[in-house]
N, C-alpha and C positions, 0 to 999 in steps of 0.2 A: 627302398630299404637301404639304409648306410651301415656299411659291415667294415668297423677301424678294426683294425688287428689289436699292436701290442702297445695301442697311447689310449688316453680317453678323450683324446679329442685330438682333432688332422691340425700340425702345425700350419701356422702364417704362412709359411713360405710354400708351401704343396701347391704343386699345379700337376693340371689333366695332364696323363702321358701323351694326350695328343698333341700338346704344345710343347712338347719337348723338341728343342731344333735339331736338326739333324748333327750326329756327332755328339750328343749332350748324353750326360751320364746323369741316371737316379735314382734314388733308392724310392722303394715301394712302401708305404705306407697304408692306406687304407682304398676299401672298392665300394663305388656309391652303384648298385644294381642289385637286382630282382635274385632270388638265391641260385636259381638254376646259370644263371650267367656269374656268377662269384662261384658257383662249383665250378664250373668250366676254367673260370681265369685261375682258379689255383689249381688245377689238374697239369695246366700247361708250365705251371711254374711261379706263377702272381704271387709271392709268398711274400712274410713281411718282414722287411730288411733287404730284401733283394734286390740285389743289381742291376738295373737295368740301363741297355743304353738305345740309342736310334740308331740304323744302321743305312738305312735308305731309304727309297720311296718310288711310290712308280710315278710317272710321267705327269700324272694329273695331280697328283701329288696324297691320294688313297690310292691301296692300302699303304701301312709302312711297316718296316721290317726293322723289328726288336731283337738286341740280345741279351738274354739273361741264362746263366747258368750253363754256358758254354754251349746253349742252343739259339740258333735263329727262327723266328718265329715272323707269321705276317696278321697284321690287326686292324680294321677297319678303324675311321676316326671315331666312328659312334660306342666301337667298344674299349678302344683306348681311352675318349674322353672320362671315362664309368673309372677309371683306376687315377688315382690320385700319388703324386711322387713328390718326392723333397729332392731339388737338383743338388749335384754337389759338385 
């Protein structure tokens, strides 16, 4: 189930937050997942327009750790992949 938020459709330029490099800042756009997983990722903040940047990563390089909204969060690549971001 693809859940865009506030476009009718995910621009050209959106890529998976799991491909965002470390350091990279992007706003939130839309989340391609099941509902119970889009309730969860906008509980924690996944909102649309939001901020989001990379902040680091563990050693293997899962999970990695997000910030948005003056919290740090940690997200596996499988649930990151699911959120879709415009870099800026």
């Amino acid at each position: 189930m693809k859940i865009i938020f506030s476009r009718s459709h995910v621009p050209p330029a959106a890529i998976p937050l799991a491909d965002l490099p470390l350091g990279g800042r992007a706003v939130v756009v839309a989340i391609d997942a099941p509902p119970a997983l889009v309730r969860r990722l906008e509980a924690l903040g996944f909102l649309p327009e939001t901020l989001v940047s990379c902040r680091r990563h563990a050693p293997l390089g899962d999970p990695r750790v997000y910030e948005l909204r003056g919290t740090q969060l940690c997200l596996r690549r499988s649930e990151a992949a699911r959120i879709r971001v415009e870099p800026r």
